[in-house]
N, CA, C and O atoms as a GROMACS GRO file, in nm:
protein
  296
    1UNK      N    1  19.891  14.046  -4.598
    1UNK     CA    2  19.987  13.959  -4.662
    1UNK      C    3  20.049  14.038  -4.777
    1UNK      O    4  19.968  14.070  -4.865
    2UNK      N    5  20.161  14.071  -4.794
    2UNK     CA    6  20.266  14.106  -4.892
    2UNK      C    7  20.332  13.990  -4.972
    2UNK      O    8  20.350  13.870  -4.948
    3UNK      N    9  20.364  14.084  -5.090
    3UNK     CA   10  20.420  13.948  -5.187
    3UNK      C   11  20.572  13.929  -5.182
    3UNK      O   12  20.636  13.860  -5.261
    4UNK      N   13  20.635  14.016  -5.051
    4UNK     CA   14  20.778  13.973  -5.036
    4UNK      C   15  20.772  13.869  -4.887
    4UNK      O   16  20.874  13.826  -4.835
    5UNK      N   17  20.591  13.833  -4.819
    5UNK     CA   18  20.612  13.692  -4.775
    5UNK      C   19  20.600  13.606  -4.845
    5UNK      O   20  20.584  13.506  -4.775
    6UNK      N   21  20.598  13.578  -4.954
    6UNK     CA   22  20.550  13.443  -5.021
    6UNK      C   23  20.635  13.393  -5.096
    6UNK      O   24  20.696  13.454  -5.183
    7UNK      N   25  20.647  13.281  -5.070
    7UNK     CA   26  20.790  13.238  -5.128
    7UNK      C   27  20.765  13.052  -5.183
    7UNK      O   28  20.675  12.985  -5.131
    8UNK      N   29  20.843  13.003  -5.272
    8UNK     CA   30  20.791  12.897  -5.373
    8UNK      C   31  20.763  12.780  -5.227
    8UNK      O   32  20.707  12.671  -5.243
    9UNK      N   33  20.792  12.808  -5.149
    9UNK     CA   34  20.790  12.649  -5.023
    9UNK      C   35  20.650  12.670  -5.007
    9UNK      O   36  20.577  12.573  -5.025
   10UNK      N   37  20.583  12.821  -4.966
   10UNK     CA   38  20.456  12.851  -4.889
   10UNK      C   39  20.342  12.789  -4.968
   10UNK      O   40  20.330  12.806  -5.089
   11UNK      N   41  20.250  12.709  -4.887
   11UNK     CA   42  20.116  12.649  -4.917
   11UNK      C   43  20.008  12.735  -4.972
   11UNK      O   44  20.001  12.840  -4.910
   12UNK      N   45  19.926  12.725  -5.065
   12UNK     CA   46  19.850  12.864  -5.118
   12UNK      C   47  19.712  12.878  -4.999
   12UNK      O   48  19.680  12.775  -4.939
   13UNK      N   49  19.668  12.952  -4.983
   13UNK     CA   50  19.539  12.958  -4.841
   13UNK      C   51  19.432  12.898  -4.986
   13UNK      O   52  19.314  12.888  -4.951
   14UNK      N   53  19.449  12.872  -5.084
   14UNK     CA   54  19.304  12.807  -5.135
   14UNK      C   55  19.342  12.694  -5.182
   14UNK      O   56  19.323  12.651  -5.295
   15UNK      N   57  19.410  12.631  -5.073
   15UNK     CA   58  19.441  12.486  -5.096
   15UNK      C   59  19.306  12.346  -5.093
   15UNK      O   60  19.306  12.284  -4.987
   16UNK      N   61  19.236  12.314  -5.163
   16UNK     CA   62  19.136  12.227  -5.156
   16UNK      C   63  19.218  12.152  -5.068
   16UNK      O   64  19.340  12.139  -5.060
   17UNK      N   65  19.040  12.062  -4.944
   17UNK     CA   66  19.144  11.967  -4.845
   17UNK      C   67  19.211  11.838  -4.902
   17UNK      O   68  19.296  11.770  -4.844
   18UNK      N   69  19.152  11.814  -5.041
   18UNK     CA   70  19.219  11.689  -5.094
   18UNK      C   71  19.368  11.734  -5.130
   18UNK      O   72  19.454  11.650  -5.152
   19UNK      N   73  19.393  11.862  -5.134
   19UNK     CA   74  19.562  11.875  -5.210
   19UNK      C   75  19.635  11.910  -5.077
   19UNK      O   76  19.744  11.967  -5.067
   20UNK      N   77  19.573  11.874  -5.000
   20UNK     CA   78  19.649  11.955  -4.855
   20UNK      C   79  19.785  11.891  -4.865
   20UNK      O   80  19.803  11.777  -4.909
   21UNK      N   81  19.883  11.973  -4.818
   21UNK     CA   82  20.011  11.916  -4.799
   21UNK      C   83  20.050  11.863  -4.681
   21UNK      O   84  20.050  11.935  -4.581
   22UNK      N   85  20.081  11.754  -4.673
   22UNK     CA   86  20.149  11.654  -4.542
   22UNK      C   87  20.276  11.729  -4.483
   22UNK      O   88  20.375  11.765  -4.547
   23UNK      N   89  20.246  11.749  -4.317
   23UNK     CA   90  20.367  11.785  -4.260
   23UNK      C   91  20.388  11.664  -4.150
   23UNK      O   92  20.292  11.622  -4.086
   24UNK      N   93  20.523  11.609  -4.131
   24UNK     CA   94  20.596  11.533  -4.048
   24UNK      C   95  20.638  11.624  -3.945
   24UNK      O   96  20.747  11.679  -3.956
   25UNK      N   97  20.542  11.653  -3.818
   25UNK     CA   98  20.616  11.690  -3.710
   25UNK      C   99  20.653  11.589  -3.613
   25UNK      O  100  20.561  11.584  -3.531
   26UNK      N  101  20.744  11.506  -3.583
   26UNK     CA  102  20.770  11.417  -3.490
   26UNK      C  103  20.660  11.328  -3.453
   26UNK      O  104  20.622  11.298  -3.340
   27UNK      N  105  20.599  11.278  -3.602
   27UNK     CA  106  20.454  11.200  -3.592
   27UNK      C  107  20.547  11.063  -3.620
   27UNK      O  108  20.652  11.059  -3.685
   28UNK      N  109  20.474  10.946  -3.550
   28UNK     CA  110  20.554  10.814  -3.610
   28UNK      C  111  20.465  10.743  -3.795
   28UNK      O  112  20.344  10.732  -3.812
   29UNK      N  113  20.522  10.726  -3.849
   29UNK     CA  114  20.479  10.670  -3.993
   29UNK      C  115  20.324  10.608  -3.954
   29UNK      O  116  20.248  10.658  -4.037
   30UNK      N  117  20.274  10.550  -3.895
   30UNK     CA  118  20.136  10.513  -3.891
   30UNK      C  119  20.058  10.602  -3.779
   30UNK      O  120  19.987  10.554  -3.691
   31UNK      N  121  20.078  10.699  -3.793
   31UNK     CA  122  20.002  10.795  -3.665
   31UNK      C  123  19.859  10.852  -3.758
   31UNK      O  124  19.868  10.880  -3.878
   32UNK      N  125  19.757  10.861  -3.694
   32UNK     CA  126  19.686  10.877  -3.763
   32UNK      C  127  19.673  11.052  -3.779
   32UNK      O  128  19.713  11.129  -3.692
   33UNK      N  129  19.612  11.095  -3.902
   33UNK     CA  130  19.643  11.288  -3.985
   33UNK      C  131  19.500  11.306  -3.964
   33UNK      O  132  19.400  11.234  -3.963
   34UNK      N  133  19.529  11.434  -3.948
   34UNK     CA  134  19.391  11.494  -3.974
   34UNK      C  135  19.455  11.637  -4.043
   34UNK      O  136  19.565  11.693  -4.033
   35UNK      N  137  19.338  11.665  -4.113
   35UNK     CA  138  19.370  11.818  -4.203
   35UNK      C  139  19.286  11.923  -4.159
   35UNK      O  140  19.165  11.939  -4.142
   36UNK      N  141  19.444  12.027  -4.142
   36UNK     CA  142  19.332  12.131  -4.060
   36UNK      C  143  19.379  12.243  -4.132
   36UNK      O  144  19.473  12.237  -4.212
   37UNK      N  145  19.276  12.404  -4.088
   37UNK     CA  146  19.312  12.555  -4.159
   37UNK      C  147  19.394  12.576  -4.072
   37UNK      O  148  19.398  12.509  -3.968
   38UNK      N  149  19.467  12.662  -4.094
   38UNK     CA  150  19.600  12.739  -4.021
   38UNK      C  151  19.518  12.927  -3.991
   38UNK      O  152  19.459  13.004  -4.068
   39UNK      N  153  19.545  12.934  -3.880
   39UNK     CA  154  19.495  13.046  -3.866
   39UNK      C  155  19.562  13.146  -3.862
   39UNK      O  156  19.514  13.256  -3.890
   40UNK      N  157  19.690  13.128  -3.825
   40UNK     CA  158  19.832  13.192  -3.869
   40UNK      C  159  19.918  13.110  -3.926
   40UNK      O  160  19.915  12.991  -3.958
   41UNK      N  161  20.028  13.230  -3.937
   41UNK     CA  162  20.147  13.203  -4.006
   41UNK      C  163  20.229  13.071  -3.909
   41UNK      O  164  20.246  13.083  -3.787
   42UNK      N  165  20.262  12.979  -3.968
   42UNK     CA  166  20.354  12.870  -3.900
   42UNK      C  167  20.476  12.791  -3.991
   42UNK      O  168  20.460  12.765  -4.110
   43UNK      N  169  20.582  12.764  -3.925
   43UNK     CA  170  20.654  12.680  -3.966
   43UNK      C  171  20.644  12.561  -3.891
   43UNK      O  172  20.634  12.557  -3.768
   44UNK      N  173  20.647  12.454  -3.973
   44UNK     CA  174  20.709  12.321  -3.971
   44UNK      C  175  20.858  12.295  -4.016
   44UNK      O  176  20.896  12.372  -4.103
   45UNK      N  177  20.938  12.213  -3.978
   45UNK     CA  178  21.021  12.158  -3.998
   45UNK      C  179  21.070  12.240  -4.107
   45UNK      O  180  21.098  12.175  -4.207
   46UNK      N  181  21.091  12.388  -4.117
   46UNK     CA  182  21.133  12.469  -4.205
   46UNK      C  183  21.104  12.491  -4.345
   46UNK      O  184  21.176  12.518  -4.441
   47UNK      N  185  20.961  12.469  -4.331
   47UNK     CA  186  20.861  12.509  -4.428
   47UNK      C  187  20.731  12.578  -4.390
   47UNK      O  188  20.640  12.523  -4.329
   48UNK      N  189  20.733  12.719  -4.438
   48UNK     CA  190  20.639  12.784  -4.389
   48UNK      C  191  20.519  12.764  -4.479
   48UNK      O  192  20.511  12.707  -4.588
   49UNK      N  193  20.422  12.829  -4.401
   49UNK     CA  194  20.256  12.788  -4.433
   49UNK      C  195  20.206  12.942  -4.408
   49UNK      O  196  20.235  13.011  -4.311
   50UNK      N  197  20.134  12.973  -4.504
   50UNK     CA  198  20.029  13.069  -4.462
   50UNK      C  199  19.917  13.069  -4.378
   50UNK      O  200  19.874  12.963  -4.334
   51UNK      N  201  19.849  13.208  -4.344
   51UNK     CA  202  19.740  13.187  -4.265
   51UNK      C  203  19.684  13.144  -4.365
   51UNK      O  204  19.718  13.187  -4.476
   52UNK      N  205  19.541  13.008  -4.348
   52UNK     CA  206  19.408  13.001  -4.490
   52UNK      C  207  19.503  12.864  -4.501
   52UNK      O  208  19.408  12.787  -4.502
   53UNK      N  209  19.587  12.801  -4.507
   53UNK     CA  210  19.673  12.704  -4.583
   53UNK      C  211  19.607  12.541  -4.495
   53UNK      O  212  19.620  12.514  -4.375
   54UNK      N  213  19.559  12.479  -4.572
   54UNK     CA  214  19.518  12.352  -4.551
   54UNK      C  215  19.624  12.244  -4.547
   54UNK      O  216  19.673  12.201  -4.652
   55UNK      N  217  19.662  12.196  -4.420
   55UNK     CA  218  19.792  12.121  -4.374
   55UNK      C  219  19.744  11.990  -4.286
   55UNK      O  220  19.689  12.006  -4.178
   56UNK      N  221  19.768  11.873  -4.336
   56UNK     CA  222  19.778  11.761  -4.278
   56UNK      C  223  19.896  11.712  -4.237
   56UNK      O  224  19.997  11.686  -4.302
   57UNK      N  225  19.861  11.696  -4.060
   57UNK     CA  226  19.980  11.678  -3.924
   57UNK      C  227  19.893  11.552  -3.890
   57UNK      O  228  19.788  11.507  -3.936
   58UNK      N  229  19.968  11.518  -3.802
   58UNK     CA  230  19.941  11.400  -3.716
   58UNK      C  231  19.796  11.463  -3.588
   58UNK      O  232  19.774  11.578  -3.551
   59UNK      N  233  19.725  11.342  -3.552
   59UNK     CA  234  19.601  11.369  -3.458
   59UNK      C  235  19.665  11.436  -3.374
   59UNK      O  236  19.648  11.558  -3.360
   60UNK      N  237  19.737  11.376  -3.316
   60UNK     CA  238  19.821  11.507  -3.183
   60UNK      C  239  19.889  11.633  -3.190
   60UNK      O  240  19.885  11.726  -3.109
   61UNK      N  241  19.953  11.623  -3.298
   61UNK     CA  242  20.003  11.750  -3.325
   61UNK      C  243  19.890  11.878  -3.354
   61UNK      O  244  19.912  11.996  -3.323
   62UNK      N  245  19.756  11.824  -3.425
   62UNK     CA  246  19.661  11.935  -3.435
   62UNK      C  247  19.581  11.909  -3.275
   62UNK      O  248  19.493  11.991  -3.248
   63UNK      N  249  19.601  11.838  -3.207
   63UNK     CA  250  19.539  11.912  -3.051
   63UNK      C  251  19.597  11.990  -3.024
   63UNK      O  252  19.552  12.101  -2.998
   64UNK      N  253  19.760  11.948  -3.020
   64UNK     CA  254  19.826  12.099  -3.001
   64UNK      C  255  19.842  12.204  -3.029
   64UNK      O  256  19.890  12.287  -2.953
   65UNK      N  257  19.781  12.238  -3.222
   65UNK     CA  258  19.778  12.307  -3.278
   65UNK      C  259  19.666  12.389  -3.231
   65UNK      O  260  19.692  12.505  -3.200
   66UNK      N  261  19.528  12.342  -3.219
   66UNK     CA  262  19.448  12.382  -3.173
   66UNK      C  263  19.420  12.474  -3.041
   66UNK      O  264  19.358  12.580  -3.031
   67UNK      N  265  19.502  12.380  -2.924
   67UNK     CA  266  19.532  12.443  -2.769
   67UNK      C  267  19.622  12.583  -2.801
   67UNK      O  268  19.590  12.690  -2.749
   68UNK      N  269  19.722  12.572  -2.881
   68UNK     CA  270  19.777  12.705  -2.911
   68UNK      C  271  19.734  12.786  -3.012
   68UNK      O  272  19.819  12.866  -3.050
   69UNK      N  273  19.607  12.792  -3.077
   69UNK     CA  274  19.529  12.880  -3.131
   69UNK      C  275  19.558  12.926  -3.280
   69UNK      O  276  19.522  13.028  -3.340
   70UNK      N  277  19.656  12.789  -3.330
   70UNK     CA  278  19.664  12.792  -3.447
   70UNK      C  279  19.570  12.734  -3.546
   70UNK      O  280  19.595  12.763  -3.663
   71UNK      N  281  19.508  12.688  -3.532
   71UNK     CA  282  19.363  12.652  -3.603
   71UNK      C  283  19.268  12.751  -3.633
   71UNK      O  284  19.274  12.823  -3.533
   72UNK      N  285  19.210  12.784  -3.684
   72UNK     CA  286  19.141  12.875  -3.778
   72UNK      C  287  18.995  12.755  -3.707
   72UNK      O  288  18.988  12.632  -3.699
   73UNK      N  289  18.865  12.910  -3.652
   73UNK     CA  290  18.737  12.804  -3.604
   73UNK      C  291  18.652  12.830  -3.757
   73UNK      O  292  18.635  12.939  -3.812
   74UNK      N  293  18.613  12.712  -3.798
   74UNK     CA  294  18.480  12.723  -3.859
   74UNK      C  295  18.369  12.709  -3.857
   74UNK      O  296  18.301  12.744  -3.954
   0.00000   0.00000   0.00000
């Protein structure tokens, strides 16, 4: 990681899970979140996230996150 990726939008990777930041990917307003690690680099809705960055998506969106190997295992 270089400091010409990091930029004021990006999530810090020592994000406690209580400060996690909420992403809206095509979740409906009562869908239920779960908070997960990012194991790479990702954008949402044109806000990027670091690898390490603690991000709450909708339940489905982190299966998918997961099936495509963006989840970080602990």
């Amino acid at each position: 990681m270089t400091a010409k990726n990091l930029s004021p939008q990006s999530a810090t990777p020592e994000a406690p899970a209580a400060d996690a930041s909420s992403a809206r990917a095509t979740a409906p307003s009562n869908a239920p979140m779960e908070t997960v690690t990012l194991a790479n680099h990702l954008n949402i809705e044109g806000r990027s996230y670091l690898p390490g960055a603690k991000v709450r998506v909708s339940a489905d969106y982190a299966r998918r996150l997961r099936i495509s190997g963006y989840v970080a295992r602990t």
